[in-house]
C-alpha positions in Angstrom: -12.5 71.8 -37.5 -13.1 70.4 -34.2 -10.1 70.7 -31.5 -9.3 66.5 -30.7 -8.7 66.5 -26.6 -8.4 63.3 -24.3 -11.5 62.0 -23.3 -10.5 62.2 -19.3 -11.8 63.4 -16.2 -9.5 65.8 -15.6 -9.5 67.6 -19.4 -13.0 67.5 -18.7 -13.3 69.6 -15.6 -10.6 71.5 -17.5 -13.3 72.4 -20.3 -15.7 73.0 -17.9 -13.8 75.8 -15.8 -13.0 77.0 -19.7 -16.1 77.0 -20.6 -17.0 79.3 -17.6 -14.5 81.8 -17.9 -15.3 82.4 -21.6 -19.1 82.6 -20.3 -18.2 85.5 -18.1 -15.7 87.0 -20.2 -18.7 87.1 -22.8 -20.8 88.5 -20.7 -18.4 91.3 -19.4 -17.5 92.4 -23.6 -21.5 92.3 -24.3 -21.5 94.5 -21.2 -18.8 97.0 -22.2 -20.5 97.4 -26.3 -23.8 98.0 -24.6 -22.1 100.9 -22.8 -20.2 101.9 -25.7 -23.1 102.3 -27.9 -24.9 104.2 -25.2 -22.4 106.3 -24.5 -22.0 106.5 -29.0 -25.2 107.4 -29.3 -25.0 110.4 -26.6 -22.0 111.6 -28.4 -23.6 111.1 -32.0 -27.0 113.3 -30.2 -24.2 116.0 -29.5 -22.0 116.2 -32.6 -26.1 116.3 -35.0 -27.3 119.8 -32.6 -23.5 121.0 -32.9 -23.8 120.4 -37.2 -27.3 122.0 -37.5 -25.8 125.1 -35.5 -22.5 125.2 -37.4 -24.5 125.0 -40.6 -27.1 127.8 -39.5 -24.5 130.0 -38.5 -22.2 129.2 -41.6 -24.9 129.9 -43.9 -25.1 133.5 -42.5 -21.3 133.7 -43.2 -21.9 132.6 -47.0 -24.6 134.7 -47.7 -22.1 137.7 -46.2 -19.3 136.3 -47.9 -20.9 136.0 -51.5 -23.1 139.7 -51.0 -19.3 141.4 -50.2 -17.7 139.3 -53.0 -21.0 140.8 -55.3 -20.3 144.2 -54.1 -16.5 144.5 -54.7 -14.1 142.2 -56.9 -12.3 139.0 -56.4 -8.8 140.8 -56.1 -9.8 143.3 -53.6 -11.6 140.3 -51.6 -8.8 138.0 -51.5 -6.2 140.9 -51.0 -8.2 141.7 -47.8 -8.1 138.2 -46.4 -5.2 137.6 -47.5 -3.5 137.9 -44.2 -5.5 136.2 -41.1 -6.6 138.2 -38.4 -7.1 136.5 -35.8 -4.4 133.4 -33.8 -6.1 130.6 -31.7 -3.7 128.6 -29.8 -5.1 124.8 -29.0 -4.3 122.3 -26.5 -4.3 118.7 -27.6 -5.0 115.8 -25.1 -6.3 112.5 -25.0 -9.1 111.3 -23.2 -11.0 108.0 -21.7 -13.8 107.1 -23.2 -14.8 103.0 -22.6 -11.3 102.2 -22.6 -10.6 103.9 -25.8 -8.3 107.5 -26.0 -10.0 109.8 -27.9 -9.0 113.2 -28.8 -9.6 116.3 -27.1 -8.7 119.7 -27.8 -9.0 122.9 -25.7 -8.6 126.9 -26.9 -6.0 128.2 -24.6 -5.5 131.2 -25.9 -7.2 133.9 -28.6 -5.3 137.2 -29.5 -7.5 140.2 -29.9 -8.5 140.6 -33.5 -6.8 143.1 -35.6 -8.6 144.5 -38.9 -5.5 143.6 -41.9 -7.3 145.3 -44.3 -8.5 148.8 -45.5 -12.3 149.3 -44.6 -12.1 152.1 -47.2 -11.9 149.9 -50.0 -13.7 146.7 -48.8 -17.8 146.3 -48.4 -19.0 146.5 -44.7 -20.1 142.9 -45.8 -16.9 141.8 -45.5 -16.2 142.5 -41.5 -19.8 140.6 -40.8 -18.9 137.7 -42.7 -15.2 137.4 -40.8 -16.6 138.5 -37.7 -19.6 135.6 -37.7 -16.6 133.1 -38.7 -14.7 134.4 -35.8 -17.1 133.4 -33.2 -18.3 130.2 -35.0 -14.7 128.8 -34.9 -14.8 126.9 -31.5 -17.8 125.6 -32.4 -16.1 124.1 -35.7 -12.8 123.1 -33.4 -15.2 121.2 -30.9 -17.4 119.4 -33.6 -14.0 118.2 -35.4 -13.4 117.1 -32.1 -16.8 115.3 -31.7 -16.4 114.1 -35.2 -12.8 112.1 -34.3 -14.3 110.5 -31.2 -17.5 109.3 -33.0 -14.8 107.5 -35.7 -12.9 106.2 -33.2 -15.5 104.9 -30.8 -17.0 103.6 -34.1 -14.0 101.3 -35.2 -13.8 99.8 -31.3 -17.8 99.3 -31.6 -17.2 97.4 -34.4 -14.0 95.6 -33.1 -15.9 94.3 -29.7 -18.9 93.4 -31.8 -17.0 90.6 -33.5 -15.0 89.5 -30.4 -18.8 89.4 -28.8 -20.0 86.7 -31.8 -16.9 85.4 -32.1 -16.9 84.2 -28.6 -20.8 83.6 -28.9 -20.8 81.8 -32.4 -17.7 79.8 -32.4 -15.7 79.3 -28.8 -18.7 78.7 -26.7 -20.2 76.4 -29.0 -17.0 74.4 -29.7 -16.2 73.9 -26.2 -20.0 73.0 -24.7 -19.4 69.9 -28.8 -16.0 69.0 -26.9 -17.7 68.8 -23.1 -20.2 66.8 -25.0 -18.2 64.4 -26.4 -16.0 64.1 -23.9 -19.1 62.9 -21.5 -20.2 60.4 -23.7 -16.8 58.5 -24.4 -16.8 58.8 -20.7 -20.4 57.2 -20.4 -19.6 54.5 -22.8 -16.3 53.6 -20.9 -18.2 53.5 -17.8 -21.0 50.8 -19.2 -18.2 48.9 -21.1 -16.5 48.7 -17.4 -20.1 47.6 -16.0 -20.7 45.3 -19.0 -17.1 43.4 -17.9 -17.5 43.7 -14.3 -20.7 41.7 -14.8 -19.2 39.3 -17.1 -16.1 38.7 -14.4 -18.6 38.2 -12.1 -20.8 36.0 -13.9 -17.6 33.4 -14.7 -16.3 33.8 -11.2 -19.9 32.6 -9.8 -19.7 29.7 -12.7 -16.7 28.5 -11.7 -17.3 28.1 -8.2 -20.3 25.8 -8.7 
């Protein structure tokens, strides 16, 4: 539904200087979710090498993990790991990214690790398997990191993407209809001034005859 304004000068110039500011203002979000999806798409580069070397290196753990478990018994396996043994101590912040505070966390501090279970009764398996987990783990803490920020930037993509056609699509469009209108009333008033101007002038010159 279109907005009903006075057809003046002065709401007129008042459209106009609207009309500008919304212009730039466009400009400036279009601006900011080009550089957000640049920026997305470096992060998104990151977090796929980060997966395929997680995955590699996981895999090696499995394959461990499932010869041990072939080469003992479920009891004795879970027994064994059981209690952890290793302590990571993490640091959360927040950072800027585009205006948006993503998440960012830091190891501050690992403990030595300490064997919690008997190496008599547990396959060698077992200590390659815990040991390859043990140096994968800031690679897992830094792509669940990666993996927040991509969400996040994601949902603010998405949120300046329909501020960006809602500004292009419907407010610019609705206020260069009203600036339209408004110049027409305005050049009709102006000829329907002329039109009686002319007429006064044409009884004024009749009458002095």
């Amino acid at each position: 539904m279109q907005k009903q304004v006075n057809p003046t000068r002065m709401e007129l110039t008042k459209l106009k200087n609207q009309l500008t500011i919304t212009r730039r203002g466009h400009k400036l979000l279009k601006d900011k979710q080009d550089e957000m999806i640049r920026v997305f798409m470096l992060i998104i580069e990151e977090a796929k090498n980060l997966r395929i070397m997680v995955d590699k290196n996981l895999s090696v753990s499995i394959k461990a993990y499932k010869k041990a478990l072939a080469n003992s018994d479920d009891y004795t396996i879970n027994e064994a790991l059981f209690v952890p043994s290793n302590e990571v101590k993490l640091k959360f912040a927040k950072k800027n990214v585009m205006s948006v505070y993503v998440p960012e966390i830091t190891i501050e501090e690992t403990k030595e690790r300490k064997i919690t279970y008997g190496l008599a009764n547990t396959p060698a398996l077992l200590d390659e398997a815990v040991i390859s987990l043990e140096k994968l783990l800031p690679a897992i803490i830094k792509l669940a990191e990666i993996q927040k920020q991509i969400d996040m930037l994601a949902l603010e993509i998405e949120k300046t993407r329909r501020r960006v056609n809602a500004i292009e699509h419907l407010m610019i469009p609705e206020l260069e209809v009203l600036i339209k209108t408004i110049q027409m009333k305005l050049e009709d008033s102006e000829r329907a001034n002329t039109v009686r101007m002319m007429k006064s002038k044409e009884i004024i010159t009749k009458r002095g005859k």
